[in-house]
N, C-alpha and C positions, 0 to 999 in steps of 0.2 A: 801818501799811503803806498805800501809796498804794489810793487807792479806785478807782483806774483801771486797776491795775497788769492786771488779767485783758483788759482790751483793746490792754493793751501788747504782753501775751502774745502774743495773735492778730495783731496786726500781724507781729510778728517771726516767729510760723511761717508765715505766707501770705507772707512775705516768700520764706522761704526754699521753699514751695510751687513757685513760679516754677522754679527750679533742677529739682525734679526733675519736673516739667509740661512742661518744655520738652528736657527730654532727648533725644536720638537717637539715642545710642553709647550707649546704658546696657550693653548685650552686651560691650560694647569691655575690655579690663584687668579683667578679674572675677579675684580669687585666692580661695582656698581659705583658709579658719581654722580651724575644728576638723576639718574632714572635708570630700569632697568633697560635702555638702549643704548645706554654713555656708557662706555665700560671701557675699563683698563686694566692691562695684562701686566704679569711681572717684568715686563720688557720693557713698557712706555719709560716709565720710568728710569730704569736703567740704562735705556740707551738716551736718554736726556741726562742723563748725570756725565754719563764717557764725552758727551759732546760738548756739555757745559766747560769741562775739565780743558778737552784740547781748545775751543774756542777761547777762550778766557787766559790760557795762555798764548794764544796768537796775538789777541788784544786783550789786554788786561783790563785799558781802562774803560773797555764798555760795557753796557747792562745789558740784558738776560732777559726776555721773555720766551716762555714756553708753555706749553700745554700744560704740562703736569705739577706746576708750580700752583701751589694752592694763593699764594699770594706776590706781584710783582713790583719790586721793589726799581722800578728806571728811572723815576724823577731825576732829572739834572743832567744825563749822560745825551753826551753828541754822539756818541755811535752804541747800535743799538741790534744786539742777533734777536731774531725773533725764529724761532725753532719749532718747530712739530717733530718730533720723534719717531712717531708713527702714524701718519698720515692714512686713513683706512684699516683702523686697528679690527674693527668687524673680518674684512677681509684677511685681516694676518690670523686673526684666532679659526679661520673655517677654512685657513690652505689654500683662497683661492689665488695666492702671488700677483697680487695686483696694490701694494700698498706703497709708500715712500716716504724716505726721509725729506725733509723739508726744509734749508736753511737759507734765512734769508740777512742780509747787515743792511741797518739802516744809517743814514749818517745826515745830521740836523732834518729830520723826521721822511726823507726821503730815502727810498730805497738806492741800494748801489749795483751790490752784490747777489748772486743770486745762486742756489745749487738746489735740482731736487732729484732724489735718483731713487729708481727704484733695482734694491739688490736683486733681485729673482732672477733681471733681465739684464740687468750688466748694464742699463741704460744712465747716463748721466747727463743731465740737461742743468746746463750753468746757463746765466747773462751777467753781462756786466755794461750798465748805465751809458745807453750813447754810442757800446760796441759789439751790437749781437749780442744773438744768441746762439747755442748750440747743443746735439746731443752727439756725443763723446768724440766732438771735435769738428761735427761737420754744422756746415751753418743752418739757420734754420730760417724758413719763413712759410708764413700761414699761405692757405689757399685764396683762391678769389671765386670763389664759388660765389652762382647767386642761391637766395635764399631755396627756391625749389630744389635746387640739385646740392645743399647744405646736410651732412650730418649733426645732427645734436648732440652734446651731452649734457646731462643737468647733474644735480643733487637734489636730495628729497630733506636734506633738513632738518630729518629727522629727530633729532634733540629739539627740536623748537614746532610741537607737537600747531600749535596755529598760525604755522604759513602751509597746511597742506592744502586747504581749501584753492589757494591762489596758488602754489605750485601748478594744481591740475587746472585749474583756469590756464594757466600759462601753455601746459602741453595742450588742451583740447582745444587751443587756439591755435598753436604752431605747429602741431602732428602733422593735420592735413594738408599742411603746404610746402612741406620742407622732405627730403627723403627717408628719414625716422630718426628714431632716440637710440639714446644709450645711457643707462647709467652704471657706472665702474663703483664709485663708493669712495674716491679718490681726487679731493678737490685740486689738490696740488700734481696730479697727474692728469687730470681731466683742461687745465691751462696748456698744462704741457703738450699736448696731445691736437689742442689749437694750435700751436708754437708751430710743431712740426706737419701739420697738414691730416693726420688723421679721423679730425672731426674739425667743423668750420665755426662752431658754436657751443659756449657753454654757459651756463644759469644755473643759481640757487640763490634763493631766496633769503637765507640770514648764514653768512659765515665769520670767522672768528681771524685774525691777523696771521696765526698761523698756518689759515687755512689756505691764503692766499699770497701773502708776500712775497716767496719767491716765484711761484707760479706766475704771478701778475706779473714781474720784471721781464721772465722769459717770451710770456707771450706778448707782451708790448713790444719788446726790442725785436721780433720775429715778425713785426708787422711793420711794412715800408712806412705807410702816412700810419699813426700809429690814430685807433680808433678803437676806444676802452668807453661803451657808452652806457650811459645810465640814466634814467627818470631822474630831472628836480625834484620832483613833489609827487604825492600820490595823490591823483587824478582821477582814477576807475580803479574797480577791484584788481584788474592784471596788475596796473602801477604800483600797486598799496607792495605787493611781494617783492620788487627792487628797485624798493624808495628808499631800504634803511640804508646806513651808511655802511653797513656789512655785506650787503648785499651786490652783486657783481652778473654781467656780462660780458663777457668776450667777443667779440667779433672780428676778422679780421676786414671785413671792409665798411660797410654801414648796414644801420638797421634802419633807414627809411622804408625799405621795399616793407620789413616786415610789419611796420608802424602803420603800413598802407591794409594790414589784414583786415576783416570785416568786423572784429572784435574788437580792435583800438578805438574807443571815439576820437573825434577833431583835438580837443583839448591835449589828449594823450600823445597825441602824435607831434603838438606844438612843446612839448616838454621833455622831448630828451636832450640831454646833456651829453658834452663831450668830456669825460674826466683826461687832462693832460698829464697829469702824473699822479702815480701813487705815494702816499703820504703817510705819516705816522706820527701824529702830534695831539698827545690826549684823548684817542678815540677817535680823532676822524683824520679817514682814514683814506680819502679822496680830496683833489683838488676839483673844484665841479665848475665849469663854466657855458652859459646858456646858451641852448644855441636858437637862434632868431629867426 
């Protein structure tokens, strides 16, 4: 595989940055796709088609997943872009410039390549498999905070209207012991953001491939023993919220301290998992191995 290929990458999303940097009608033709919460601007799309176009000429012969594809046609392909366009499109339509392109290359269901950047801020945070991460060239690695002195960030979800119950089970367990929350709106910036040290922790409850792929590589490669942990099984209602296989936490060191909260029972605290790598093979989308 070309040895340049991860700054071909970023050309081609700061390319397509431009388009949504320069917007002014992002409000303008918004429709509704699953609910009036899921909404898509004349942009998403468009700026998934400019991307499709350059990626697909970098590699012709792999397959295409994206947000805005009403159906995805990857069967059979060993490499495999998985794209968000607009990663926080809520926030591109209300100006609050916190939103990001998302691309990640998967290759025999594992991630390689990674870019997510958000234009507003000129910020571009690549990894590549095995060698770092970075944002616009400088290395990156998470914090080692412990849990009390840890900023949060989550997502709420929101399209998946029945993981709110356990979302807020999840903060009114971890509020009162960690320094506070944050929600940006931005999953694929909210990895990012672990990566580089600005928050030590993020959660949501059911995310989609594009939500995470690139993100997931960045902040893996930005954590020295790399510690990506997740519930086997749901256990209690906190577990039940990330048990799916969409479902994600970051952490950059472990989450024993926080397993130890008054709200985990015993069971729960015997069931997290350490995922070693992220995957993409049919929907699952973790590799989960038990830890004892």
């Amino acid at each position: 595989m070309d040895i340049h290929l991860l700054e071909r990458l970023k050309d081609i999303v700061r390319s397509a940055g431009t388009t949504v940097r320069s917007a002014q009608d992002a409000a303008m033709g918004i429709r509704e796709k699953s609910s009036h919460v899921d909404l898509v601007t004349l942009y998403d799309p468009m700026v998934q088609e400019f991307l499709r176009s350059r990626l697909m000429t970098l590699l012709p012969e792999a397959g295409f997943l994206g947000e805005e594809d009403a159906t995805h046609d990857i069967a059979g392909r060993r490499q495999l872009f998985i794209v968000d366009p607009i990663d926080g499109t809520m926030n591109f339509i209300r100006g609050l410039h916190h939103s990001s392109i998302s691309v990640a290359l998967a290759v025999d269901g594992v991630v390689t390549h990674a870019v997510v950047y958000n234009p507003y801020y000129d910020e571009m945070f690549s990894a590549q498999r095995g060698k770092g991460a970075w944002l616009n060239g400088q290395r990156l690695h998470v914090t080692q905070h412990a849990v009390h002195d840890s900023l949060v960030l989550f997502g709420s979800a929101i399209y998946y209207r029945e993981t709110i119950p356990e979302t807020l089970r999840f903060v009114e367990a971890l509020l009162p012991n960690c320094l506070d929350f944050r929600r940006g709106g931005s999953a694929a910036l909210d990895c990012c953001y672990v990566a580089v040290g600005r928050a030590d922790l993020f959660f949501e409850c059911k995310l989609c491939p594009w939500d995470y792929a690139a993100g997931g590589l960045i902040v893996t490669e930005a954590v020295k023993k790399k510690r990506i942990l997740l519930p086997s099984k749901a256990h209690s209602a906190l577990t039940s919220c990330i048990s799916s296989p969409w479902a994600w936490i970051f952490w950059m060191q472990t989450l024993w301290a926080l397993a130890s909260l008054a709200r985990f029972s015993a069971t729960t605290r015997s069931s997290w998992a350490l995922a070693l790598r992220s995957t993409f093979r049919r929907g699952a989308t973790t590799s989960f191995c038990r830890m004892r």
